[in-house]
C-alpha positions as CSV (number, residue, x, y, z in Angstrom):
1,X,-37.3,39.6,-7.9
2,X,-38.1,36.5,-6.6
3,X,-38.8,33.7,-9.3
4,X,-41.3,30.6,-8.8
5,X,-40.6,26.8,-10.0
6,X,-42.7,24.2,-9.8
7,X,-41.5,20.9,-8.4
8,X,-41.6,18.0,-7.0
9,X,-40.2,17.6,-3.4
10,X,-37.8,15.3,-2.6
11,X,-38.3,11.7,-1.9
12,X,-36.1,11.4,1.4
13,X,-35.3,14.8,3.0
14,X,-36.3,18.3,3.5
15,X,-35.5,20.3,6.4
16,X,-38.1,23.6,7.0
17,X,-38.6,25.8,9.6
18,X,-42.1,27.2,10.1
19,X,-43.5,29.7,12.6
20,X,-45.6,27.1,15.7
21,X,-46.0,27.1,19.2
22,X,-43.9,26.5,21.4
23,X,-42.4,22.8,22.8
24,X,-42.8,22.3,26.5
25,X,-40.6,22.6,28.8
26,X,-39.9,18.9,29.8
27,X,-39.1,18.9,25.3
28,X,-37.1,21.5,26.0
29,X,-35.0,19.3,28.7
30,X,-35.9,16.1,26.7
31,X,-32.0,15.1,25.6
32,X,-33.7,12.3,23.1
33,X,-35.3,14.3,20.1
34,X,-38.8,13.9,19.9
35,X,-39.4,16.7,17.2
36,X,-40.7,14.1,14.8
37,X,-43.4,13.0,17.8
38,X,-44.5,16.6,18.0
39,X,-45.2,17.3,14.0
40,X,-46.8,14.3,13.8
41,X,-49.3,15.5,16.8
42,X,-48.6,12.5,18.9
43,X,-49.3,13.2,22.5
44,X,-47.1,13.0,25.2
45,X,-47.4,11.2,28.2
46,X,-47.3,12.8,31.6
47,X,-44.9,10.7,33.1
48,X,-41.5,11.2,32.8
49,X,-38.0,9.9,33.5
50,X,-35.6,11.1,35.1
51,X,-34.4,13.0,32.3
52,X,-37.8,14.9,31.7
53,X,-38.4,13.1,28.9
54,X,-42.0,11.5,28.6
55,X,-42.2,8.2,29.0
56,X,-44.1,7.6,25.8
57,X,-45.7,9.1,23.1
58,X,-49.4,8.4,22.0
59,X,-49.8,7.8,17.9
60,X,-52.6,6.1,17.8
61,X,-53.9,8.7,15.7
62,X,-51.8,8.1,12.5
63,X,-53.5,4.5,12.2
64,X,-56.1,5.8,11.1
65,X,-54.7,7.7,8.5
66,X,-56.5,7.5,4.7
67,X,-54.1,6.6,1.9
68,X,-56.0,9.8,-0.6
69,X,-55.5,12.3,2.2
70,X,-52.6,14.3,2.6
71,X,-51.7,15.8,6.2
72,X,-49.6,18.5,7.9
73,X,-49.0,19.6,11.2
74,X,-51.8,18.4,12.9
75,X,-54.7,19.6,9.9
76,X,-55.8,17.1,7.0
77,X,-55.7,18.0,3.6
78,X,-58.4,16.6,1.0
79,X,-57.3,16.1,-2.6
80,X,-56.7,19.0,-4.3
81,X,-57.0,21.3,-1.3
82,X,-54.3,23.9,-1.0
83,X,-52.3,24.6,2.0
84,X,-52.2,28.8,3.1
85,X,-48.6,29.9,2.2
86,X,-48.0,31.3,5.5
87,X,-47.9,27.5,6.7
88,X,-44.9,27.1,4.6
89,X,-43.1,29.8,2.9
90,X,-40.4,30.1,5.7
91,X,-39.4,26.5,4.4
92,X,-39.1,28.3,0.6
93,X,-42.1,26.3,-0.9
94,X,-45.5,28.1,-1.7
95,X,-48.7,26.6,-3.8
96,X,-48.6,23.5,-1.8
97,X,-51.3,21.3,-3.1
98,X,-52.7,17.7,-2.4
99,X,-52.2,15.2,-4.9
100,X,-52.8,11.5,-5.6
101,X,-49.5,9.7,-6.9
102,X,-51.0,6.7,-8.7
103,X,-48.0,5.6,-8.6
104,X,-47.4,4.8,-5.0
105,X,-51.2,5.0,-4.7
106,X,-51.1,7.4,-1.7
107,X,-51.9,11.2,-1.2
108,X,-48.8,13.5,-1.7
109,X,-48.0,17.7,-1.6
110,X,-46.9,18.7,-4.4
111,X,-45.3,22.3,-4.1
112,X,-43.5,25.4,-5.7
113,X,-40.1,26.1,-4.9
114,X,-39.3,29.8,-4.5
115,X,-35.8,30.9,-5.3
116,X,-34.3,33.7,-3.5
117,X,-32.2,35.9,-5.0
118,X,-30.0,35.0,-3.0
119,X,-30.2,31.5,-4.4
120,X,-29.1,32.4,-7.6
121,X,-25.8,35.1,-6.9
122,X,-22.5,34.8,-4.3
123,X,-22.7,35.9,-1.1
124,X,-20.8,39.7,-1.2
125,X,-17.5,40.1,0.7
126,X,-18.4,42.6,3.5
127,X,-22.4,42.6,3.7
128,X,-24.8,40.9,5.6
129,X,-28.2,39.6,4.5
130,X,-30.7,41.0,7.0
131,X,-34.1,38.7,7.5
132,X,-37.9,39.0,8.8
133,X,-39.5,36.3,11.2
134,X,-40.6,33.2,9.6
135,X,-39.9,34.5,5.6
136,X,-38.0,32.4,3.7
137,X,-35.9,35.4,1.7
138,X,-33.6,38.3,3.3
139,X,-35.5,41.3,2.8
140,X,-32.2,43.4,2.6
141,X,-28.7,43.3,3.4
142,X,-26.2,46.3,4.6
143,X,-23.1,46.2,3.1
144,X,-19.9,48.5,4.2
145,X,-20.2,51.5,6.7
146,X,-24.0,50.6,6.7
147,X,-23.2,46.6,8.0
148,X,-20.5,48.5,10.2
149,X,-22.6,50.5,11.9
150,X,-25.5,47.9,12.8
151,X,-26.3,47.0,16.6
152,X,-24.8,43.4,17.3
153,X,-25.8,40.4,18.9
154,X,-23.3,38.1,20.8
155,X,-24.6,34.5,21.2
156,X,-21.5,32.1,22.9
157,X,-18.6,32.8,20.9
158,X,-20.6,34.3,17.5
159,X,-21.5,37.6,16.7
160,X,-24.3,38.5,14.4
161,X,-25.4,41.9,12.9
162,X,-29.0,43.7,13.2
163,X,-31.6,41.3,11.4
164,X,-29.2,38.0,10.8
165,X,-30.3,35.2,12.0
166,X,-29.4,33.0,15.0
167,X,-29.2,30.0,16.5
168,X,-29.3,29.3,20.4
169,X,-26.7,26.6,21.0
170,X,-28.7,25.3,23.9
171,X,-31.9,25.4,22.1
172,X,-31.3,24.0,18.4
173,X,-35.1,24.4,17.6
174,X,-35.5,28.1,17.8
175,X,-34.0,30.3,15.5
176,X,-34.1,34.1,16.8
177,X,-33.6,37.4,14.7
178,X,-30.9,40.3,15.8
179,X,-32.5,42.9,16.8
180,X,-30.6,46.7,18.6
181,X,-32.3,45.7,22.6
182,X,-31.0,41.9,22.5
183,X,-29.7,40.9,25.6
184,X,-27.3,37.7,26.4
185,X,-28.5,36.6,29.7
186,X,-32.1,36.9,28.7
187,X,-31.6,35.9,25.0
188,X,-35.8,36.1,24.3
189,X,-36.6,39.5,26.3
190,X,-36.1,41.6,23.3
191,X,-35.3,39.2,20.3
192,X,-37.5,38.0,17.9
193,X,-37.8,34.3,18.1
194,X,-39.5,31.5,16.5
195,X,-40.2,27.7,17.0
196,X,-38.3,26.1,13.9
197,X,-41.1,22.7,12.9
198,X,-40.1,19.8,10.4
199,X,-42.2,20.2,7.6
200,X,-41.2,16.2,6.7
201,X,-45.2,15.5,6.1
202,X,-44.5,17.3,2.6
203,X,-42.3,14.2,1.6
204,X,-43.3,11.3,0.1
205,X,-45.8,10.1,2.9
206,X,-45.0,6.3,2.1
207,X,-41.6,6.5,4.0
208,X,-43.6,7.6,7.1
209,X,-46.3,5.0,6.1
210,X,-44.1,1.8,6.0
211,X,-42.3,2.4,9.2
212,X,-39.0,4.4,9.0
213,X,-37.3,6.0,12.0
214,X,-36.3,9.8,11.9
215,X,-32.3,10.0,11.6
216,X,-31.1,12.7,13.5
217,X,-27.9,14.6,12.3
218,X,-25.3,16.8,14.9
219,X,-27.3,19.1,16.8
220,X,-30.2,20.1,14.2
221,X,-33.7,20.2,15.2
222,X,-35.1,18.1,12.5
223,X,-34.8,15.1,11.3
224,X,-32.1,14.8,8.9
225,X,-33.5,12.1,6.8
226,X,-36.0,8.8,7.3
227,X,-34.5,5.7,7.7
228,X,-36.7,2.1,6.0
229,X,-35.8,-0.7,7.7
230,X,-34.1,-3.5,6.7
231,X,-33.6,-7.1,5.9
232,X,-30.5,-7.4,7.8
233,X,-31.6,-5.5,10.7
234,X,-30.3,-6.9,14.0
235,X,-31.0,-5.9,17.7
236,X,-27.9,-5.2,19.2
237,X,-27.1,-8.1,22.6
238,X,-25.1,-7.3,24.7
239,X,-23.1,-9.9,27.1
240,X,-25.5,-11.0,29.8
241,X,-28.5,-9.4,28.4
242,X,-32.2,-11.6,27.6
243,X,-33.2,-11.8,24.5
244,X,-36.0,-9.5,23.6
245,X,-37.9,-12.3,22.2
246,X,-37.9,-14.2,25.8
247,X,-39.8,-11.0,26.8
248,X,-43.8,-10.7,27.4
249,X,-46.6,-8.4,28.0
250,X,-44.5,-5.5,26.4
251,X,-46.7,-3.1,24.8
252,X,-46.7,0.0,22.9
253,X,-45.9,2.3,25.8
254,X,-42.6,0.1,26.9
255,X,-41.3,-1.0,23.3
256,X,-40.6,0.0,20.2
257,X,-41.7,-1.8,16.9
258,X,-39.5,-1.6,13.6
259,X,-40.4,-3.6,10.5
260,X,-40.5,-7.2,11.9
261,X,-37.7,-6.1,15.1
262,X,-39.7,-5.5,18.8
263,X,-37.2,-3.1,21.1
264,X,-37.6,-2.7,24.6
265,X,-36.4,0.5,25.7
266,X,-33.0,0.8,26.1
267,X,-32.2,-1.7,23.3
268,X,-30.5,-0.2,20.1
269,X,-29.9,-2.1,16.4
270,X,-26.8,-2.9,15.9
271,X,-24.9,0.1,14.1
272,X,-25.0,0.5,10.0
273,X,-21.7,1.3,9.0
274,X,-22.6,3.2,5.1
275,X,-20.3,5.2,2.9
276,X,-22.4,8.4,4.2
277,X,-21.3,7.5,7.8
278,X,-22.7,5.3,10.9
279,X,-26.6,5.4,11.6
280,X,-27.0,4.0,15.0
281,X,-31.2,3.4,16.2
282,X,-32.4,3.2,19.3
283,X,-35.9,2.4,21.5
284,X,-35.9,5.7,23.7
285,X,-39.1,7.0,24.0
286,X,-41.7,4.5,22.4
287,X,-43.4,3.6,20.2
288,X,-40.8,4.2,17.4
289,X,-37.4,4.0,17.1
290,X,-35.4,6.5,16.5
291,X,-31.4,6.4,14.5
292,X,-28.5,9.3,14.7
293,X,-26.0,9.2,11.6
294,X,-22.6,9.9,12.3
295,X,-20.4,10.9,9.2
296,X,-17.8,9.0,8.0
């Protein structure tokens, strides 16, 4: 049985995967990430580059944000309003409701936690655990003769079992159920897949409010954490280049603002070596900036 805590959710990180539509195509291509762009509901522009990434991204939108509103995926919460669990119980949270913290004087979720049983017990030599689309649980798992006898799945080089999930390497933000009629070469025909979304609005909203840049880790979807800026911040100058300072009439679709720092595109901080590992931040696709950590 599944049991229920109440909690608060963590103050820099959380990484969920709900059921949405579908990125476009020129996302899809996009090698910069841009998830953070899309959960926010900024719009893309229709140019692009030569990558098929959009030139820019429209936010104007989140300026005009309340502090004693709370806001997911594109709806706005009141205080006190409760968001539908099907919004978020593929992310393991349930009884998500908006709540001032006085403290920080801003709007926050406040959410349950559910615990899986398979949360709570080791993983048993020789079974598999066999999920749904978009639930948060297994529903069942085949263990023996019963695992050995399941259809299989073979995506690259790893093979999963009827109703494990999968991940598309060339595609990091769908996740995709085994299912007996999957086929290789057309790896959605038959499969049932899902858009995995960054449910990062049910943080601490003031991270997002005072500026920090999604940090991107490996080859995962969604942000790995939000990065503040800092003090000691420096753009990065290379040999030969102008200073971004000499530069004028730059505006939010050709730079990228970060704390007191203005980036052009194409210009980068200069790296912050950490104990956790290197976060390197670059101006990509404005207006913000956006870091990869690299582990020590």
């Amino acid at each position: 049985m599944v049991s229920v805590l109440v909690h608060k959710l963590p103050a820099m990180l959380i990484v969920a995967v709900l059921l949405i539509s579908g990125a476009t195509n020129a996302l899809c291509r996009c090698p910069v990430p841009t998830k953070h762009y899309t959960t926010l509901g900024c719009e893309p522009a229709a140019e692009q580059n030569a990558q098929g990434c959009p030139l820019w991204f429209n936010c104007s939108m989140l300026e005009q944000r309340a502090h004693d509103k709370c806001y997911l995926f594109g709806k706005t919460y009141e205080l006190h309003a409760h968001v539908p669990d099907e919004k978020v119980k593929s992310s393991c949270l349930a009884l998500c409701t908006c709540q001032m913290n006085s403290r920080r004087a801003v709007a926050e979720f406040h959410c349950a936690h559910i615990d899986c049983p398979e949360f709570l017990s080791p993983h048993r030599a020789g079974c598999v655990r066999q999920y749904r689309t978009n639930d948060c649980c297994s529903s069942r798992q085949a263990c023996g003769e019963k695992r050995t006898n399941l259809p299989r799945c073979t995506v690259g080089a790893v093979t999963y079992y009827e109703g494990e999930r999968m991940q598309l390497p060339d595609d990091p933000c769908q996740t995709c159920i085994c299912t007996q009629h999957f086929n290789a070469s057309d790896p959605h025909g038959h499969t049932k897949c899902y858009t995995n979304a960054c449910a990062f609005e049910l943080i601490a909203p003031s991270v997002l409010a005072h500026g920090a840049a999604p940090v991107y880790y490996g080859n995962r979807c969604c942000p790995w954490e939000w990065r503040l800026p800092k003090a000691n911040d420096r753009i990065r100058r290379d040999e030969g280049t102008e200073s971004s300072n000499a530069l004028e009439g730059r505006t939010v679709r050709d730079s990228c603002t970060y704390g007191n720092l203005t980036l052009s595109i194409g210009e980068s901080l200069v790296a912050d070596v950490t104990p956790i590992g290197v976060y390197q931040c670059f101006c990509a696709i404005p207006p913000m900036v956006h870091c990869t950590l690299t582990a020590n």
